[in-house]
C-alpha positions, 0 to 999 in steps of 0.5 A: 963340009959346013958353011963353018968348016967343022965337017959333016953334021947330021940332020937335026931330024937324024940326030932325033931318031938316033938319040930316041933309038939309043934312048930305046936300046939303053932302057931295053938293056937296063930291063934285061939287065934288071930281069938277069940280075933277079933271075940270077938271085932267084936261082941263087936262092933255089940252089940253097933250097937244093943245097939244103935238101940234099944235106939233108938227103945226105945224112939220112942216106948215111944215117941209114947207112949206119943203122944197116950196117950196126945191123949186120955187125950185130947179125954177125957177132950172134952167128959166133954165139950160134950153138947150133944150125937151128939157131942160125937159121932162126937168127938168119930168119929173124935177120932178114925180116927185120932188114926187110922192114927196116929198108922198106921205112927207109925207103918210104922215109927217103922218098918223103924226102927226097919228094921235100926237096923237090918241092921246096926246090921247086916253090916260087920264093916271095 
């Protein structure tokens, strides 16, 4: 005990070095706090560019989808029309070539934009 009765009491040196200390640590937690809170906000904005992106991955996939399959509905209701085996070969020749050029865009249009979406994925925000 103290010469007043209240108990142990720290060194006023001790009581210095603690307070510089949680000083320390208290501004040490501030920064990390601020440096979570906007690296969480960054990736918060990166994941509405690949939101974004994939959106719009997304509806040219189905886009394409769609085109393809108007394509074989097409291809399929002039094999009814057929008069004889000539003919379907020719429509089954010209069915091929054009499916052929068609997926051959689609695939270079999917890649651009998929390469977009990584891109702008991966740009830093400002």
């Amino acid at each position: 005990m103290t010469e007043n009765g209240r108990g142990f009491e720290f060194p006023k040196e001790m009581r210095s070095m603690a307070e510089a200390s949680f000083d320390q640590a208290r501004k040490a937690f501030e920064k990390f706090l601020a440096s979570a809170q906007a690296t969480a906000g960054t990736l918060e904005e990166r994941g509405e560019s690949v939101r974004a992106g994939a959106k719009d991955i997304g509806a040219k996939v189905m886009a394409h989808a769609e085109k393809n399959v108007q394509a074989s509905l097409d291809y399929a209701q002039s094999l009814l029309h057929a008069k004889d085996l000539p003919e379907v070969m020719r429509l089954h020749s010209e069915f091929v070539q054009a499916q052929m050029r068609a997926l051959a865009e689609q695939a270079s249009e999917m890649g651009q934009t998929v390469s977009k979406a990584a891109m702008d994925a991966a740009k830093p925000k400002s």
